[in-house]
SEZA-755182 format. One record per residue (C-alpha): x, y, z. Coordinates in steps of 0.001 Angstrom, whole numbers, plus 500000, padded with zeros to 6 digits. Layout:
<node east="X" north="Y" up="Z"/>
...
//
This chain:
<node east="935310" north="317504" up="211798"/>
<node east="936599" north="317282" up="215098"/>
<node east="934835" north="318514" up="217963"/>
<node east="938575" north="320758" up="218701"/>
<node east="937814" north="322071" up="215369"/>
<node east="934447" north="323022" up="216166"/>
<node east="934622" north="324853" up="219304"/>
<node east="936611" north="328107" up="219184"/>
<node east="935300" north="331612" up="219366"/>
<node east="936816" north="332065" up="215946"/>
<node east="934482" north="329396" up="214355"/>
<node east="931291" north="331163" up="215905"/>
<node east="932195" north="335398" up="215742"/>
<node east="931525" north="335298" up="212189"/>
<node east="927753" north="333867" up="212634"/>
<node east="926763" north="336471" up="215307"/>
<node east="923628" north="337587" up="214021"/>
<node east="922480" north="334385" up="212378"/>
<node east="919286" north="332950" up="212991"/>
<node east="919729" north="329230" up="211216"/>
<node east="920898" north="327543" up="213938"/>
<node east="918511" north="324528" up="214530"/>
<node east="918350" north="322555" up="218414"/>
<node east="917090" north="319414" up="218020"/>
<node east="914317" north="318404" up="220452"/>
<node east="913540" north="314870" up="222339"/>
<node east="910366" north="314570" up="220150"/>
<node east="912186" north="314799" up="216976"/>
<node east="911576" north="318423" up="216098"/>
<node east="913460" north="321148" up="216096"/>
<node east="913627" north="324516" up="217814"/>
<node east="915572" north="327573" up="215318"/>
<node east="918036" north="329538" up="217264"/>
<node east="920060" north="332645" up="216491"/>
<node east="923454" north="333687" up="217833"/>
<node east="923476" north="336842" up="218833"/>
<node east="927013" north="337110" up="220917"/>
<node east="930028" north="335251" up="220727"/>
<node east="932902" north="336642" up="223598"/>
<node east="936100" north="335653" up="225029"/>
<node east="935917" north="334907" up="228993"/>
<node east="938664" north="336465" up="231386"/>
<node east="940451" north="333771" up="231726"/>
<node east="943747" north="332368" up="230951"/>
<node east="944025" north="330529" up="227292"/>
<node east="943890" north="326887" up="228358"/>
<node east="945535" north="324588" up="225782"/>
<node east="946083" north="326989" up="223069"/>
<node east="942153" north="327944" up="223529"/>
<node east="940747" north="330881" up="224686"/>
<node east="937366" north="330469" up="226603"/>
<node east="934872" north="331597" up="224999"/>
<node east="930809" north="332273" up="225808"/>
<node east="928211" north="331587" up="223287"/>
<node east="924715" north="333532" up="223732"/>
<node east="921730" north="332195" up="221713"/>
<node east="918095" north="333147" up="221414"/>
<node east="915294" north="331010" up="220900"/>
<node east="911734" north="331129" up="220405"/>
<node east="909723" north="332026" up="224013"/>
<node east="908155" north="328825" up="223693"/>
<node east="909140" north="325680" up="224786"/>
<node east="911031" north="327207" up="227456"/>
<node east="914246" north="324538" up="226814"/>
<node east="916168" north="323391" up="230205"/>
<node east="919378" north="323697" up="230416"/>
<node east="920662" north="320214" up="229305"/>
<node east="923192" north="318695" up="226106"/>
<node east="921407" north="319613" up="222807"/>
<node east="922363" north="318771" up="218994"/>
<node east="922920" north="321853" up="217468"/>
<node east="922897" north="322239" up="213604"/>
<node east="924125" north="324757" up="210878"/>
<node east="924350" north="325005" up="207804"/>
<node east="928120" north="326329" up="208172"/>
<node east="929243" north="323731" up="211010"/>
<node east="928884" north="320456" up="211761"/>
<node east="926522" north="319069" up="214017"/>
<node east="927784" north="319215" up="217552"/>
<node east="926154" north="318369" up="220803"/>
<node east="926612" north="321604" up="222887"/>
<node east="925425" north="322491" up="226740"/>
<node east="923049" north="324958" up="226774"/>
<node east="921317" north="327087" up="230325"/>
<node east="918504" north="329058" up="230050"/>
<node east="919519" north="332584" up="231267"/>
<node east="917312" north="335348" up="230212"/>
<node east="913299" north="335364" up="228949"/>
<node east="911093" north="338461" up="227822"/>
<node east="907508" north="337917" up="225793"/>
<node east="909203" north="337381" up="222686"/>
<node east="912590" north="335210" up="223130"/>
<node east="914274" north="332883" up="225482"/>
<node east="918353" north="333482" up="225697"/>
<node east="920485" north="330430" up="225809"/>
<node east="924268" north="330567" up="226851"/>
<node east="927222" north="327948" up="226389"/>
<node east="930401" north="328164" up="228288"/>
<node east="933574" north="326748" up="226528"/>
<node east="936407" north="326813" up="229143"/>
//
């Protein structure tokens, strides 16, 4: 599937709330993830897309920094998405990627 395919906020609202997302790491593990928000941005639709913010949360440990990741689901194919550490407490570690 093509990555065009892949990245519109219509392929991810329906997985909000889904916690089998896997990030795969440099060592060869991997790091689950769930998506808890999938919104539109306020700005114009660019090529028939409307940009779109993805907000993930991971495990408080590793803390992950903000670099390209292969990201897995069960529902999608793999893609290699941007990801930036934005928000920590004691038990999670948010992750957002912008699609403009």
């Amino acid at each position: 599937m093509s990555a065009a395919a892949i990245d519109t906020l219509e392929r991810f609202s329906p997985l909000v709330g889904d916690d089998r997302f896997e990030l795969q790491l440099d060592d060869g593990s991997a790091c689950s993830a769930a998506l808890v928000e999938a919104k539109a941005l306020p700005a114009p639709v660019f090529q028939g897309r409307q940009p779109f913010s993805l907000l993930f949360e991971g495990p408080p440990q590793p803390l992950l920094p903000q670099r390209i990741y292969r990201i897995s689901h069960p529902q999608l194919d793999a893609m290699h998405i941007f990801l930036v550490p934005v928000g920590r407490t004691q038990s999670a570690t948010q992750y957002e990627a912008v699609f403009n």
